[in-house]
C-alpha positions in Angstrom: 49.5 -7.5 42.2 48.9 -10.6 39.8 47.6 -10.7 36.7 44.6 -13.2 35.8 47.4 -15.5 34.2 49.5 -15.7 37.6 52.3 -13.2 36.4 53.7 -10.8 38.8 53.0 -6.8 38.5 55.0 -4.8 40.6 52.5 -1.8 42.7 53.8 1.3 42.1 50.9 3.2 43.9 49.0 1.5 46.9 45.1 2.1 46.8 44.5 2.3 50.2 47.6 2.2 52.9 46.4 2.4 56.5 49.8 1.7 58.0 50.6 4.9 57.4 48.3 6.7 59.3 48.8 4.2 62.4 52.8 4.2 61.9 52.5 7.9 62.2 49.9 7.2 65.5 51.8 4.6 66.9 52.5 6.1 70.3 49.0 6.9 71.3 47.5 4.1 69.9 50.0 1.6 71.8 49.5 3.1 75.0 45.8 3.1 74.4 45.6 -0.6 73.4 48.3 -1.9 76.1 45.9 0.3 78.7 42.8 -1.7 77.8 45.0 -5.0 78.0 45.7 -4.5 81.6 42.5 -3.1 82.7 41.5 -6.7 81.2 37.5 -5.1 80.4 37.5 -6.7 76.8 33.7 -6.4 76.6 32.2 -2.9 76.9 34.9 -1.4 78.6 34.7 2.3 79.8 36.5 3.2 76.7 33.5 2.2 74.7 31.1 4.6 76.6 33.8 7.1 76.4 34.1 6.7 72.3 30.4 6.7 72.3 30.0 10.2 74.1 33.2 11.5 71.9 31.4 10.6 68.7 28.0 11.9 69.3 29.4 15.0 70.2 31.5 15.3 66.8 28.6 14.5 64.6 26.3 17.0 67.2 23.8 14.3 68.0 22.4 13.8 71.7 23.4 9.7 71.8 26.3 7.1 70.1 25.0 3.3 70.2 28.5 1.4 69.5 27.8 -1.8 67.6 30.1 -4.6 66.0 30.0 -2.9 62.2 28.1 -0.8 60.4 25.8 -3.7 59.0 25.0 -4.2 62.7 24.3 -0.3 63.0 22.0 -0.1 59.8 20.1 -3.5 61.0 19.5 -2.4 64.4 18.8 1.0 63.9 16.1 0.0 61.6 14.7 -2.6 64.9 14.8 -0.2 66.7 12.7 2.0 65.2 10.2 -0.9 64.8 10.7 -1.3 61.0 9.8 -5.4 60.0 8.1 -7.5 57.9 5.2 -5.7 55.5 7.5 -2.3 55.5 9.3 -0.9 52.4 12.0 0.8 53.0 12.9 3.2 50.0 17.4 3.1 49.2 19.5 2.8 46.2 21.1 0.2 44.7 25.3 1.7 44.0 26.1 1.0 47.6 27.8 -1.7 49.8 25.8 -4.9 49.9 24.9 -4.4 53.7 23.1 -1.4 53.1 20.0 -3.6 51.2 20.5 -6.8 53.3 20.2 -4.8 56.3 16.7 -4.0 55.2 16.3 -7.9 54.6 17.5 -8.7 58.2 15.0 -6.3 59.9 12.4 -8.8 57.8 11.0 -5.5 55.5 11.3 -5.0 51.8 13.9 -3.2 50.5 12.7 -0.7 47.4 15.4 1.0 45.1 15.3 4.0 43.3 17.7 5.7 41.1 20.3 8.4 42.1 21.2 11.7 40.4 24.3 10.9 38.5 26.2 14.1 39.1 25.6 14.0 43.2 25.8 9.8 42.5 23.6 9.8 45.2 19.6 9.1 46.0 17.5 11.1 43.9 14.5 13.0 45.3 12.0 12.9 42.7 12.3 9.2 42.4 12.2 9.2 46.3 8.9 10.7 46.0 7.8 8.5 42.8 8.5 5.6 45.1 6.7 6.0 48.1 3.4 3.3 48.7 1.4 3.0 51.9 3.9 0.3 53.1 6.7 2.5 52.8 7.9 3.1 56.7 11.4 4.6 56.2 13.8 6.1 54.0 17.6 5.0 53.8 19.5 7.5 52.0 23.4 6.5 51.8 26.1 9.4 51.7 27.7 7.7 48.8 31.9 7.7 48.6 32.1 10.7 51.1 29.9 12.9 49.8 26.2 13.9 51.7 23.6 13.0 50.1 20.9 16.2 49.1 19.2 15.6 52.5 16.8 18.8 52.4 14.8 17.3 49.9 14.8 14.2 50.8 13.7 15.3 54.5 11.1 17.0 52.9 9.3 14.3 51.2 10.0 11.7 54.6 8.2 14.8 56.6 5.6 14.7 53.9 4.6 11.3 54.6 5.3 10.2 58.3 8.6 8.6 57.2 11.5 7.7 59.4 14.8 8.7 58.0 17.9 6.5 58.7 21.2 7.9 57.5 23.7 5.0 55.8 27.1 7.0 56.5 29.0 4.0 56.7 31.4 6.0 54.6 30.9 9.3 55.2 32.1 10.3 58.8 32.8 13.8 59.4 31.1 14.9 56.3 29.0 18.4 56.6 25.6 19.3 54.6 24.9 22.9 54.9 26.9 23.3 58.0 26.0 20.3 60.1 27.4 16.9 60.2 26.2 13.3 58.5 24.4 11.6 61.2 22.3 14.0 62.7 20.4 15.0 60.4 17.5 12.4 59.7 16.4 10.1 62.8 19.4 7.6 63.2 23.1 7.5 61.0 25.0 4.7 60.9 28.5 4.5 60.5 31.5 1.8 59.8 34.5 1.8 61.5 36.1 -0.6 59.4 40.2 -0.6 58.7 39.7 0.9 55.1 36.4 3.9 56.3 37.6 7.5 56.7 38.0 6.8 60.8 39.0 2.7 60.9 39.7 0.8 63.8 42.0 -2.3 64.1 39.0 -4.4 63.4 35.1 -4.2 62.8 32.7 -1.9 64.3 29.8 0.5 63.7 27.9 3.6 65.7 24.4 4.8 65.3 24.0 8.3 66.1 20.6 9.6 67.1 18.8 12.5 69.3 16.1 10.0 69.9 16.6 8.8 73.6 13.6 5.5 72.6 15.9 4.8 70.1 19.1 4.8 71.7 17.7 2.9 74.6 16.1 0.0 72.1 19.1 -0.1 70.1 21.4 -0.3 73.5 19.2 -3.7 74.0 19.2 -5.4 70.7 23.1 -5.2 70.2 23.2 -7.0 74.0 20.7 -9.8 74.1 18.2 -7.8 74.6 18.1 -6.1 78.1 17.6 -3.0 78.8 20.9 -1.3 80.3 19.2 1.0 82.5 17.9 -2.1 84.8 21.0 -4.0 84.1 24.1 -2.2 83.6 27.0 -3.5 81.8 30.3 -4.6 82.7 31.8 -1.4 82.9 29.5 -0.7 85.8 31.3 -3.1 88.2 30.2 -6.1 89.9 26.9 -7.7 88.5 24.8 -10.1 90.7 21.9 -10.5 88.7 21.9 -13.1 85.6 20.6 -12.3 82.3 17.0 -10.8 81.7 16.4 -10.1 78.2 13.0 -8.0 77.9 13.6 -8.5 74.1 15.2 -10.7 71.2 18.6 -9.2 71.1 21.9 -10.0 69.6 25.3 -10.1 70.5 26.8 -7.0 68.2 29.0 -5.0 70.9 32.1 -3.2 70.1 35.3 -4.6 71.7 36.9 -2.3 73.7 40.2 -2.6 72.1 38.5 -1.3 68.9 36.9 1.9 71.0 40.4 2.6 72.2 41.8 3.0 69.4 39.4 5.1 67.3 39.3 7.6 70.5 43.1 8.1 69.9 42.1 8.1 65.8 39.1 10.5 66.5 41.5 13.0 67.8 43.2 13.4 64.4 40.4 12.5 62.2 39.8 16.9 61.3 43.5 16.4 59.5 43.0 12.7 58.2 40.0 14.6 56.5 41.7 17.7 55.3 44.7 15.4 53.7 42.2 13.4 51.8 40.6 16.9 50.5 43.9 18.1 49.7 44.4 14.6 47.3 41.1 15.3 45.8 42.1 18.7 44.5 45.2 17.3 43.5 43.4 15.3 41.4 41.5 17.6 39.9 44.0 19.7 38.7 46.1 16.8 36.9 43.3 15.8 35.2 41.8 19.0 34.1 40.6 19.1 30.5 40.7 15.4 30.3 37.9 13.1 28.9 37.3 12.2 32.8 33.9 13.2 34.8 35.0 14.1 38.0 33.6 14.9 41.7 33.2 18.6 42.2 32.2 20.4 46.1 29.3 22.3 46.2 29.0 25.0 48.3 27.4 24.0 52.0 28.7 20.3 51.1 32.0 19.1 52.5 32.7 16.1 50.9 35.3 14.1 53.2 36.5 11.7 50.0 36.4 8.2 51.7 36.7 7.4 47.6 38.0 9.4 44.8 35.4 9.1 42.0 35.6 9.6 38.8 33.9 8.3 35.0 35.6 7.3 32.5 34.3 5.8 28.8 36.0 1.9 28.4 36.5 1.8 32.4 37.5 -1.6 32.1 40.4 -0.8 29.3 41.6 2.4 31.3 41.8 0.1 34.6 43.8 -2.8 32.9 46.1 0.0 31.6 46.7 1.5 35.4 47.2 -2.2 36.6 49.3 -2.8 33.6 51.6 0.2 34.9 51.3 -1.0 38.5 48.5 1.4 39.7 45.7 -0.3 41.9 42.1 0.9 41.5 38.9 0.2 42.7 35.4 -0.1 41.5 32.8 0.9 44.2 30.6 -0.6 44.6 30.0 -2.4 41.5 27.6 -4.3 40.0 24.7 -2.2 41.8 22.9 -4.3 44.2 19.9 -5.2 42.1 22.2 -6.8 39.5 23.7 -9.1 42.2 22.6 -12.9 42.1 21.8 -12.4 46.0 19.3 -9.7 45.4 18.0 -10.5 42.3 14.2 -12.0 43.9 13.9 -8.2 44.5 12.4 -8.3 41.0 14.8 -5.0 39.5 15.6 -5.9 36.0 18.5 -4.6 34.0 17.5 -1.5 33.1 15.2 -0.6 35.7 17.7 2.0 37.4 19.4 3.4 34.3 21.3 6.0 35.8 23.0 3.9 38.5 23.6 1.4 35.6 25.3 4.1 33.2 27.7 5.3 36.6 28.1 1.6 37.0 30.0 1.3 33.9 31.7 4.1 33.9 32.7 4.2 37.5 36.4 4.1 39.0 37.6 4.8 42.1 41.6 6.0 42.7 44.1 5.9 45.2 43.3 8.1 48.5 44.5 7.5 51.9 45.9 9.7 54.6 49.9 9.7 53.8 49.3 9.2 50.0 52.7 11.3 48.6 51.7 13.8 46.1 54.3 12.3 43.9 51.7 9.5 43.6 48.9 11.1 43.1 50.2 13.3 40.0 51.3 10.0 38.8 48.0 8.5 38.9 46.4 11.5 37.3 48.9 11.3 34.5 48.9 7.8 34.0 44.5 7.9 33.9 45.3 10.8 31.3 47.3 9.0 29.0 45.2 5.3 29.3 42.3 7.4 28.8 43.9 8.7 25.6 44.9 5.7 24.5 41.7 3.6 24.8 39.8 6.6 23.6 42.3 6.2 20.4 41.2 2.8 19.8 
């Protein structure tokens, strides 16, 4: 860690350590990798079609389209189900980037509401305040791990004619009232990225979906643009015919390397997620009673902690003090998209979404990660005590 004058702080606590998780998978995921190296299919290899089947089974959803990242999945979902230019597409603004400029890249207008700040997720009454007759599709985002309150929000997409297109980029394996993220509104889309609750090596994305149109058109767009039922893929075996795109398409496959080794990671990912509950309610405890909001679990809700969240008043004092003592944190994902020079033509205001503002500055995210000793976690919940203390002291 380095300070902003160059110094040198020595990290006590990591905030996010994948090697541990792949040290402790190294085996499989060697013989995995090393299987797809000889098989020398580096382009949707029959591991690919293989992850895809696994992973539409686990979130209980008819069809997996693999993709390059979960940008890719949210964009070409949102193609796919014919969303463009004119269309508003009702979201929020505490989330990645990609989840708004996914909107923009499928040509429609991206419109944000506010979230409910104990769920920090998308409000339903402001869904329902927001909806115009442009508005084509809803994009609720299961924010740090935790569902968003889907019923309602189904409920007023029903009410309307609206598609509903999960963002669960960081939410994989996470339940809402006994079924899984992904399978509940008309697509989910999910990121595979090193740091997400199941990472690969690399990038890469799914959209999950029982819609067999949708699955089909998103199959084209992420490969030029055919349609894999004329022309199947490499995998197949030998090809003869050239290219015959039926539609503007993209290059966004997975590599196969990166489907081999979240099939071996898939496996395990029922324990990665229990581990990162267990740190959760490790958490809690050591900070009960402190001046520190923190993330509760509802019943019917199975939050799979991708993020530890809490609020804290003078966030930006209690983090320096953590650093300070060598204890990395995050803030996720802050400013909120409409506050962003990139998004800032969208014509939100400061002060337009108070709630995700107030979160905003409050918001800090602490050190989870499959393999994270409880030694460390009880040391960042005392440290946070005490800095929380102090700056509250003055």
């Amino acid at each position: 860690m380095m300070d902003g004058a160059g110094a040198p702080r020595r990290e006590r606590v990591r905030f996010n350590d994948v090697s541990v998780q792949n040290q402790r998978l190294r085996d499989e995921l060697d013989a995995a990798m090393r299987a797809v190296i000889e098989d020398g299919r580096f382009e949707l290899g029959q591991e690919v079609y293989e992850f895809e089947e696994a992973f539409a089974a686990y979130c209980g959803t008819r069809f997996g389209v693999s993709v390059h990242s979960g940008t890719a999945a949210l964009h070409l979902a949102l193609r796919a189900l014919g969303i463009g230019e004119g269309d508003e597409v009702v979201t929020v603004a505490n989330s990645d980037l990609s989840t708004v400029a996914a909107v923009r890249f499928a040509g429609a207008r991206p419109v944000l509401v506010d979230i409910d700040p104990h769920s920090l997720t998308m409000d339903p009454a402001a869904l329902a305040a927001a909806i115009t007759p442009r508005t084509r599709a809803v994009l609720p985002v299961h924010m740090y791990g935790r569902p968003a309150d889907m019923e309602p929000i189904l409920a007023v997409a029903r009410a309307h004619g609206l598609r509903v297109v999960e963002d669960a980029a960081i939410a994989t394996g996470a339940m809402y009232h006994g079924r899984k993220v992904g399978g509940l509104g008309d697509a989910g889309c999910f990121s595979f990225a090193p740091g997400k609750v199941l990472g690969a090596f690399g990038w890469g994305g799914m959209i999950t979906t029982n819609d067999p149109e949708l699955a089909r058109r998103a199959r084209m767009l992420r490969a030029y643009g055919e349609d894999p039922a004329a022309y199947p893929p490499p995998a197949a075996g030998f090809r003869f015919a050239g290219l015959h795109p039926e539609v503007m398409g993209w290059n966004l496959r997975m590599d196969t390397i990166q489907a081999a080794v979240l099939l071996v990671k898939l496996r395990h990912l029922e324990t990665m997620i229990a581990e990162r509950r267990a740190i959760a309610t490790r958490y809690r405890r050591g900070l009960a009673g402190a001046a520190v909001w923190l993330p509760d679990d509802p019943p019917g809700i199975r939050h799979v902690y991708r993020n530890v969240v809490v609020r804290v008043r003078g966030r930006d004092a209690v983090r320096r003090a953590l650093y300070e003592d060598g204890i990395a944190t995050g803030t996720h994902y802050i400013p909120p998209t409409h506050l962003t020079p990139a998004f800032s033509d969208l014509g939100y205001a400061r002060g337009s979404l108070p709630r995700t503002e107030e979160v905003a500055r409050e918001l800090l995210t602490l050190p989870v990660y499959p393999g994270l000793p409880e030694e460390d976690v009880d040391l960042v919940a005392d440290r946070l005590r005490r800095a929380v203390e102090t700056v509250a002291a003055g």
